[in-house]
C-alpha positions as CSV (number, residue, x, y, z in Angstrom):
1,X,69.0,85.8,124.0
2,X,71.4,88.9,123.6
3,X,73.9,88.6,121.0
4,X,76.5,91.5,120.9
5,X,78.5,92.3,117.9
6,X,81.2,94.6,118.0
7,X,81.6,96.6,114.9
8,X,79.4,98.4,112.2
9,X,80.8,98.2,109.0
10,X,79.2,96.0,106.1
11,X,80.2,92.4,107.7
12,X,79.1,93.4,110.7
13,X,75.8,94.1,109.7
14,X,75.1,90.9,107.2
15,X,75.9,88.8,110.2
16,X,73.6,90.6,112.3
17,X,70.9,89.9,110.1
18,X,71.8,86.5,110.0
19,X,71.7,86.5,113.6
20,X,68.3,88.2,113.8
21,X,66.8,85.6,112.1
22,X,67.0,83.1,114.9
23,X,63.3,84.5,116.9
24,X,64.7,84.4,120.0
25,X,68.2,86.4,119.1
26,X,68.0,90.7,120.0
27,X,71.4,91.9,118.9
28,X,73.1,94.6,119.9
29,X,75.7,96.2,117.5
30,X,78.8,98.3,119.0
31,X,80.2,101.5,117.6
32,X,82.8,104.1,118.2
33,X,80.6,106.3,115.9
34,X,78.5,108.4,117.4
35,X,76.8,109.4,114.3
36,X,76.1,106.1,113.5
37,X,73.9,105.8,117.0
38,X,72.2,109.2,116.3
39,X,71.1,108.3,112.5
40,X,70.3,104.7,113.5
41,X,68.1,105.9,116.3
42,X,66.0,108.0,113.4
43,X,65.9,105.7,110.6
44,X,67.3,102.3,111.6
45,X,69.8,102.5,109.1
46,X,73.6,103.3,108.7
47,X,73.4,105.1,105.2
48,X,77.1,104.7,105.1
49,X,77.1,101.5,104.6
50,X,73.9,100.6,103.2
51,X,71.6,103.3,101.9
52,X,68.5,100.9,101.2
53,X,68.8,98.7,104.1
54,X,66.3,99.2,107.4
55,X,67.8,96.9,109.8
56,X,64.6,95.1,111.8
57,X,63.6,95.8,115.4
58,X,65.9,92.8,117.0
59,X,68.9,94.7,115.8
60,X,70.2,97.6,118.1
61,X,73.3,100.4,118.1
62,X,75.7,101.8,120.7
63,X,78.5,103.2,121.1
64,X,78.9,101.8,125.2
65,X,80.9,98.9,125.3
66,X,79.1,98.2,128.8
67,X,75.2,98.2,127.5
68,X,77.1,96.6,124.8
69,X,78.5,93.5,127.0
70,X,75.9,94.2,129.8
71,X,73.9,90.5,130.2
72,X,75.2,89.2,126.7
73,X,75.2,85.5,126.3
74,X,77.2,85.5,123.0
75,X,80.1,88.1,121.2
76,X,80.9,88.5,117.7
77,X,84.1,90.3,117.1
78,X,83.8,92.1,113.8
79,X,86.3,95.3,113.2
80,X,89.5,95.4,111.4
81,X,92.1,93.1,112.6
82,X,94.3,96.1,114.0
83,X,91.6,96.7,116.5
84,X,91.0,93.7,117.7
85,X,93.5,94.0,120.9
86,X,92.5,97.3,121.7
87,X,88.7,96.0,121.5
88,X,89.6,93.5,123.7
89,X,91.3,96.0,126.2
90,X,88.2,97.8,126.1
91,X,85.8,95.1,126.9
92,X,87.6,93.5,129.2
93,X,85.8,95.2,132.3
94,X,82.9,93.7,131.3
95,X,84.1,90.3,130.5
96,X,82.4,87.2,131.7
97,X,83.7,84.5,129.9
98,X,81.3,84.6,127.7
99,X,81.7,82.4,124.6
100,X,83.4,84.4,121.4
101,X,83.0,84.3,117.7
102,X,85.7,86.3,115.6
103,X,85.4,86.7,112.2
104,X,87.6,89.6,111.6
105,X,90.7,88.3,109.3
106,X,94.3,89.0,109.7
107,X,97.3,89.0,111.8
108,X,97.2,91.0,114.7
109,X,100.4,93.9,113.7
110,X,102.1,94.6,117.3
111,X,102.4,90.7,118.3
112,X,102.6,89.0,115.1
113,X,100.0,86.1,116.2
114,X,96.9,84.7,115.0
115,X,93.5,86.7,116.4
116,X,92.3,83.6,118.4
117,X,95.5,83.8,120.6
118,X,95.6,87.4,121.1
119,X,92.2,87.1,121.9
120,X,92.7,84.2,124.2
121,X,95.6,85.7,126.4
122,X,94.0,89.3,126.5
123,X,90.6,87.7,127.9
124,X,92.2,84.5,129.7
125,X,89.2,82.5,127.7
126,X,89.3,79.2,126.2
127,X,85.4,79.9,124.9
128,X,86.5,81.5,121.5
129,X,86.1,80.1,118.0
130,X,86.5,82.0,114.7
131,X,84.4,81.8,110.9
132,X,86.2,82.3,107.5
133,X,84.5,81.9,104.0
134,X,83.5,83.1,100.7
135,X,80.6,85.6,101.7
136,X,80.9,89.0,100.8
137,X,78.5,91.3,103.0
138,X,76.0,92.6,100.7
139,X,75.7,88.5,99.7
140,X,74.6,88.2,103.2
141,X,72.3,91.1,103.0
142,X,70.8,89.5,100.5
143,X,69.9,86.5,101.5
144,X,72.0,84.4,98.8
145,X,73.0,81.2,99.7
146,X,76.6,81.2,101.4
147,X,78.7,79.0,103.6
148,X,81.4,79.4,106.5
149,X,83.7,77.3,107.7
150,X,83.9,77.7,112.0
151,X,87.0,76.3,114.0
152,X,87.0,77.0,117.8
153,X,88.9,76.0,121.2
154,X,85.9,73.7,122.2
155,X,83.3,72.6,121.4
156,X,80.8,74.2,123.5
157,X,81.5,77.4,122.1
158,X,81.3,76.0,118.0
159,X,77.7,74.6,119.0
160,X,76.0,77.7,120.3
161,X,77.6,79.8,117.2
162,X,76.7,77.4,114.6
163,X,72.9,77.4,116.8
164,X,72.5,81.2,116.4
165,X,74.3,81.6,113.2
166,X,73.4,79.0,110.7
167,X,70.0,79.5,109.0
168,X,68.2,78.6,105.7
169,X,70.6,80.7,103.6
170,X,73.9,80.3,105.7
171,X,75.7,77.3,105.6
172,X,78.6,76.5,108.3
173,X,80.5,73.9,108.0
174,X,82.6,72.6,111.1
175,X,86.4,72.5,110.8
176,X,88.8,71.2,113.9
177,X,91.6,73.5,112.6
178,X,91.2,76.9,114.3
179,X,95.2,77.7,112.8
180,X,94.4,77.0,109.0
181,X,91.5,78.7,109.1
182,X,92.7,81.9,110.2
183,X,95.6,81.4,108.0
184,X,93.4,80.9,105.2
185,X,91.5,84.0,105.7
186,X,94.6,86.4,106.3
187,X,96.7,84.8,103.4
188,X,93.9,85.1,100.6
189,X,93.5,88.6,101.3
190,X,97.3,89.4,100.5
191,X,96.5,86.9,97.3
192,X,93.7,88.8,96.0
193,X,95.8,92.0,96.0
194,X,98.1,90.4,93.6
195,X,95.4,89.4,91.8
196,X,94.0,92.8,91.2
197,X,97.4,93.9,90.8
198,X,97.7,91.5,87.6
199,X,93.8,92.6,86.0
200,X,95.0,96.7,86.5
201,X,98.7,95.6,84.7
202,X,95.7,94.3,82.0
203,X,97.1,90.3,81.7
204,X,94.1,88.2,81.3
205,X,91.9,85.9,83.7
206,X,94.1,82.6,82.3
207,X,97.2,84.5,84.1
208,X,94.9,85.4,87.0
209,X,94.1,81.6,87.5
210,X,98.0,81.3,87.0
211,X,98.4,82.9,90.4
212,X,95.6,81.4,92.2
213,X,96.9,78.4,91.7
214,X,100.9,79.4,92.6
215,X,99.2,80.7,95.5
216,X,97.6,77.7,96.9
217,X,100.4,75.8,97.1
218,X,102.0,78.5,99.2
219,X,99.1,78.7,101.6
220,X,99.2,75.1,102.3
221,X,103.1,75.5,103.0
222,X,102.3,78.0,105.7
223,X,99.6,76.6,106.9
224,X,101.7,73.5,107.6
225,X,105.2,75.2,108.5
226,X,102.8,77.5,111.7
227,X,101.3,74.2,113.0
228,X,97.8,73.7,110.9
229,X,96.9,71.3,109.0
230,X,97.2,71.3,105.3
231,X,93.8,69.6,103.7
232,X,92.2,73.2,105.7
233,X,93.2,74.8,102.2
234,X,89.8,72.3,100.5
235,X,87.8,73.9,103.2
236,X,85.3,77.3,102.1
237,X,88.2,79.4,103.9
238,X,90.6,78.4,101.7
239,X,90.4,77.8,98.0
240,X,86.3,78.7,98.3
241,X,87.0,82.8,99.9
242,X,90.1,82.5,97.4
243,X,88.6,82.1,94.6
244,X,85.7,84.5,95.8
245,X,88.0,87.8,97.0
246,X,90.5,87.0,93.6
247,X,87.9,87.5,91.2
248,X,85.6,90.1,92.4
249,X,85.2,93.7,92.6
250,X,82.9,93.3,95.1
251,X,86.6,92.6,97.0
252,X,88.6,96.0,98.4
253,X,91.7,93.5,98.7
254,X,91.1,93.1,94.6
255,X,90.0,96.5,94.1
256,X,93.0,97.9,96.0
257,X,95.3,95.6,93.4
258,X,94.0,96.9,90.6
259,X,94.7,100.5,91.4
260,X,98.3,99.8,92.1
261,X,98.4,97.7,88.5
262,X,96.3,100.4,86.6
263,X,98.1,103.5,87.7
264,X,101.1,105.1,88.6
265,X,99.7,107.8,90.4
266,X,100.8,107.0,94.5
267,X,97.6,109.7,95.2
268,X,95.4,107.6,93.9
269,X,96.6,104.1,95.6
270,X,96.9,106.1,99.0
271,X,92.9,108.0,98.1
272,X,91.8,104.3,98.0
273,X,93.4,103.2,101.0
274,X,91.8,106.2,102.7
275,X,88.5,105.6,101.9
276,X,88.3,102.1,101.7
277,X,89.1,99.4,104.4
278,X,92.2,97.3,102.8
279,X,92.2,94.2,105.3
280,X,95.0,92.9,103.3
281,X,97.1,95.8,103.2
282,X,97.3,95.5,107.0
283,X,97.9,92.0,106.8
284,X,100.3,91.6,104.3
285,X,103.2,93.0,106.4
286,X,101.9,91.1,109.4
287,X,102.2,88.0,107.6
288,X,105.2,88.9,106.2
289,X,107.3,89.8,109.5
290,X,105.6,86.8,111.1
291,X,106.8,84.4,108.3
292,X,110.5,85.8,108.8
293,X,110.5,85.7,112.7
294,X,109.8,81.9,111.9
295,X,112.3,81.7,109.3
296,X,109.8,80.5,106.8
297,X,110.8,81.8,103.1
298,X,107.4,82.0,100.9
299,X,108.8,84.3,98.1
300,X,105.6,85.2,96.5
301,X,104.5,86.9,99.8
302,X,107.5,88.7,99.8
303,X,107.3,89.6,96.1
304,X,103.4,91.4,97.2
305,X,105.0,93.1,99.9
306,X,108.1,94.4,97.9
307,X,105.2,95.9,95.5
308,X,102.9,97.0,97.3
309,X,104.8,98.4,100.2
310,X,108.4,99.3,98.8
311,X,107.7,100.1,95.1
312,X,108.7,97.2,93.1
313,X,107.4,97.3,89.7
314,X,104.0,95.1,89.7
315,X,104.9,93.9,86.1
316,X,107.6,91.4,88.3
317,X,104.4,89.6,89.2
318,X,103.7,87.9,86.2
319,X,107.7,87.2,85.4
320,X,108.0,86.1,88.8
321,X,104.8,83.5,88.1
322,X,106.6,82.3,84.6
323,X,109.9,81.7,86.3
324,X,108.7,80.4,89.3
325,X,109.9,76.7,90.3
């Protein structure tokens, strides 16, 4: 069947290999870049993103969202979570109810709610369910063994995602809280920012665990306090992708951390963010406006933002952990 995934960018394209897997699967990958379409067309590859990888003959590129969504029996949504309403806009036209798979992460910036919903109230679809884990792309690419957790609004739409997604080397496992898993995947982001924020500052992994720790407590609180449920933190989108994205370089979110922690230099931080996509950045002021339109007070969160966006001194991090309650 035709599977359409909209979006080219690393994740995109370890889940389309996952999906190409499956014999009966063609995929067809959106892009706006039309570069992308013209190399792809010459090599199969998007050197961009990965130099060394030929992507097989089920995988295809355009940058039409209607041969995109034109007969397409199943959509993965895969950009940065700022796009994601404006991605919806645009495929709207073309729309069929046709079941949905997001595994962007984040907050969605102008309305402050969870990607599902926006999703759900910009297509008027119920068929919509969303994937969070520890799986970085080039993991995918790879072929290592990995595992998602997948929430959705029913159950129809989990089944035929976990059919054409799940393979010898990807694990999903099924979760019934579509809220704490989104939650989950937008908070650690903001998390592993700290957490690169404390290895650049040069404090050691004892303090980074320090903060991991801190930090699941919190992420069960909201959870809870935006209707979730709190044993979603034990799931592989919680403490398994928090672990993962705190400890990695393989991680922008991390990477982005430790630039802020290791230099003073605001050309530097704002050169990364430039070249680098920083889902966490985005999210972190998301999360933080949402949690204060709900009058919900999580002051590490707000510690992160004060650093990252308003020039705080990182080194408040680690007194803030010490003199935490």
């Amino acid at each position: 069947m035709k599977i359409t995934v909209i979006g080219t960018g690393a994740y995109s394209i370890g889940i389309a290999l996952m999906l190409a897997k499956k014999h009966d699967n063609n995929i067809m990958m959106w892009t706006e870049n039309e570069n992308y379409v013209e190399e792809f067309n010459k090599t199969r590859k998007i050197s961009k993103i990965f130099d060394n990888v030929v992507l097989p003959e089920k995988i295809n590129i355009t940058n039409s969202y209607k041969e995109a969504m034109d007969n397409t029996s199943l959509i993965f949504l895969i950009t940065s979570a700022k796009y994601i309403l404006s991605v919806c806009e645009n495929i709207k036209p073309y729309y069929k109810n046709t079941p949905i798979c997001i595994a962007s992460k984040g907050i969605e910036h102008t309305t402050l709610s969870t990607l599902s919903s926006l999703v759900k109230n910009t297509l008027h679809t119920n068929n919509i369910c969303v994937i969070s884990g520890p799986t970085f792309a080039i993991d995918l690419v790879n072929n290592e063994p990995a595992a998602l957790a997948i929430a959705g609004l029913n159950k129809k739409t989990v089944d035929i995602v976990k059919d054409n997604l799940a393979n010898e080397s990807l694990k999903l496992r099924v979760s019934r809280d579509i809220i704490g898993i989104q939650l989950c995947g937008s908070v650690k982001n903001i998390v592993a920012i700290a957490a690169g924020i404390l290895k650049g500052l040069g404090y050691s992994e004892s303090t980074q665990a320090f903060l991991i720790n801190e930090s699941l407590h919190d992420m069960k609180n909201i959870i809870h306090a935006l209707g979730g449920k709190k044993k979603t933190i034990l799931s592989f989108a919680g403490i398994g992708d928090l672990l993962l994205t705190c400890s990695s370089t393989k991680s922008r979110n991390y990477s982005f951390g430790y630039v802020i922690g290791s230099t003073k230099d605001k050309n530097k931080i704002d050169e990364f963010l430039k070249n680098n996509t920083v889902e966490g950045y985005y999210t972190l002021n998301s999360v933080y406006k949402m949690l204060q339109k709900k009058g919900i007070e999580i002051p590490l969160i707000t510690l992160i933002n004060n650093i990252v966006c308003n020039g705080q001194n990182p080194n408040d991090l680690a007194e803030f952990l010490i003199n935490k309650a």
